[in-house]
N, C-alpha and C positions, 0 to 999 in steps of 0.2 A: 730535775733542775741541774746547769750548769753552772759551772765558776762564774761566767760571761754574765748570766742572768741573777746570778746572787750579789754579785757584785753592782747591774743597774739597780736592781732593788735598793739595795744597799745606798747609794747615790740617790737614786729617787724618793725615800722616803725618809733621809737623812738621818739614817741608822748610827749610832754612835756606839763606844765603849764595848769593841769588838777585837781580838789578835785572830787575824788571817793567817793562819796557818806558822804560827810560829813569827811573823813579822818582825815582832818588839818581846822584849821582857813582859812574862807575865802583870799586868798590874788590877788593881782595886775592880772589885762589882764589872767585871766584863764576862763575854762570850769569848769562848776561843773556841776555833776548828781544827783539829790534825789530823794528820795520814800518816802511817809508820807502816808499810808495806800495804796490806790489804784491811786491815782495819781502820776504821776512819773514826773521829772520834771528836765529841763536842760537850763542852762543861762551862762552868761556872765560876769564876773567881769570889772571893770576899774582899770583906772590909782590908783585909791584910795580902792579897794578891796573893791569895792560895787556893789550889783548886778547891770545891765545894766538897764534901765528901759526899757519896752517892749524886753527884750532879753529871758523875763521868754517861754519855749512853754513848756505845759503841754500834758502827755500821757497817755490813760487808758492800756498802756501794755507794759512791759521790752524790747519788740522786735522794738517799734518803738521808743523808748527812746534812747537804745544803738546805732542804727544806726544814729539818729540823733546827740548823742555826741561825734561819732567817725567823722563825714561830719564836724562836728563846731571846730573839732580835729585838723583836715587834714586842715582845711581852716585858722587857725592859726597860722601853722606849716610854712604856705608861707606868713604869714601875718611879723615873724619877721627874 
């Protein structure tokens, strides 16, 4: 997967309560995606806009990173 198509996803199935790559300030019950060199990297926020503990998975490539933060996307999205 690419940015392009995580992104119509994202659009198309009206994905919410998500920080793209750093965007905005961490906040409350979201997904966040980063990249800091070659590691890519997607977790969890709480009740208090802190990362999850054990929520961090780390990826060495964009393709397995975006699919995993669109799955923690969609598993959200039924969560509220």
């Amino acid at each position: 997967m690419k940015q392009l198509e995580a992104k119509e996803i994202i659009e198309q199935e009206k994905l919410k309560r998500y920080n793209w790559f750093n965007e905005h300030p961490q906040r409350e019950n979201e997904v966040g995606i980063t990249v800091d060199g070659d590691p890519w990297a997607v977790y969890v926020t709480d009740e208090r806009a802190s990362v999850v503990t054990g929520s961090i998975t780390k990826f060495n490539n964009e393709s397995d990173a975006l699919d995993n933060f669109i799955k923690r996307l969609r598993t959200e999205k039924l969560s509220f």
